[in-house]
Structure formats: C-alpha cells, structure tokens
C-alpha positions, 0 to 999 in steps of 0.5 A: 379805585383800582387796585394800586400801590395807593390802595394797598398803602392805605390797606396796609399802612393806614389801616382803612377797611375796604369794600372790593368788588372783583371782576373777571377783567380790568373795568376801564370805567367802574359804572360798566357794571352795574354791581360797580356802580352799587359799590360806589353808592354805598361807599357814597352812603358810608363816608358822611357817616364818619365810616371810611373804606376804601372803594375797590373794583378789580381783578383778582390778579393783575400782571400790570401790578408794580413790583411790591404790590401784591395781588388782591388775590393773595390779600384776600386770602382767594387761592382758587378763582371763582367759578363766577363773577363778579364777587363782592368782599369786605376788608378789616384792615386791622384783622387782615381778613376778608368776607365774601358777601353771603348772597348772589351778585347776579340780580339787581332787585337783591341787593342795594346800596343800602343793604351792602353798606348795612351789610359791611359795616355789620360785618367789620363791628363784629370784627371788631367787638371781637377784636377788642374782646380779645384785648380786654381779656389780654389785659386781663390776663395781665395783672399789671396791665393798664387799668385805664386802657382797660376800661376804654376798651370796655367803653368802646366795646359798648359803643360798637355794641351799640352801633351793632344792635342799630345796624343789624336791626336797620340791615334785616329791614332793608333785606326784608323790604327787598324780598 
C-alpha cells in the first residue's frame, strides 16, 4: 500500500501497526524491489496469525499527498533524509512510535520474511509490555482505581510475556540460520 488518506486512517483511527518500507521514489508497483516484495511476505506471514499491520511502501515526502495527510516523514518522527535507501520501519500506533530495522537492507541472503515478521512483532510486544506496565503501575497509583481493569492488565501483560518469550526465541533462530 502507498501512503495515502486510507493508510493514515487506519494508523491514526483504527490504531493498526504498521511495517513501512521507505524508498528514495514512488514505486509504481511494490515488487520493484525486491525488499518491497519482503515486506509483503511478511505482512502475508503475519495476517493468518491473528497479527495485523498494515503494509506500506513509500517516500519519505510525497508532494502528491492530499491536504490533511501529513507526510510519512513526519509520522515517523525522520527529520533528516537518509543517507541510503531503502529503510525498513515499524509503526505502534498506540505509542506513535517508529523503529528503524536494526540491520542493512542491501543483501538479500540477511534478511527474510520470516525474520522481519519475528523481528516486528518482537519489537511492538515489548511496546506493549511497556505500555501496559505503565498502566498497571497507573492503577496503582490510583487507589481507587479499577481493581478489575487492574488485574486484565496484569493477565495480558502474561500473555504478551509469553508471546514474547516465543517470538524472541523463534527470531534468534532464524537470524542465526541466516549467518
């Protein structure tokens, strides 16, 4: 998907993650490169698994943008183009934050689609194990608080735990077969 008033809806409003994969030019078709293709086999493996985000592939700046549609650019918190290209991000919504992929884009037998769907969703659990550390702590604080809402952010903060301790273990094993 390009970066449109449909992609920032559901960013903003619907709050879906999102993986983006930053290219110098607008791509008329996403498979030009092959780092486009990555992306969307990882979004392929990560949908029949419950995991949704949405898949984009774009400019940092695009002057063909509608009014209201602000600039993945700024979405992303990139004030400075990059040096090289493409870049690899992931997006949770929730947070309104952005990481970079931690390793180079430039060789194909160092990443697969495995490894960046591991790697994104590992990066948005522990988001999230943070986020909601931070509400339980809230609560807390909050002596009056809802005991119950207490304790389901304490059940899924177990689950995502959980979740984390599988994908992290699943993700050193891919990297370490791709070496």
């Amino acid at each position: 998907m390009l970066w449109s008033k449909c992609t920032f809806y559901l960013l903003d409003k619907i709050n879906e993650n999102a993986l983006v994969l930053v290219t110098e030019d607008r791509l008329a078709d996403p498979q030009e490169v092959w780092q486009g293709l990555l992306l969307i086999r990882a979004y392929e493996m990560l949908r029949p698994n419950g995991i949704y985000m949405v898949p984009i592939i774009a400019p940092l700046n695009d002057e063909t943008l509608p009014a209201g549609i602000p600039q993945l650019s700024q979405v992303l918190g990139i004030e400075e183009a990059p040096t090289t290209y493409p870049k690899l991000y992931v997006i949770n919504a929730r947070e309104g934050t952005a990481v970079e992929y931690p390793g180079p884009l430039d060789d194909i037998s160092m990443i697969s689609p495995e490894l960046l769907m591991l790697w994104s969703r590992r990066t948005i659990l522990y988001q999230d194990i943070k986020y909601i550390k931070t509400k339980v702590n809230e609560l807390n604080d909050d002596f009056e608080g809802d005991a119950q809402q207490a304790v389901d952010y304490v059940e899924v903060l177990k689950q995502l735990k959980e979740e984390l301790k599988i994908v992290k273990k699943v993700h050193d094993e891919v990297k370490e077969a791709l070496k």
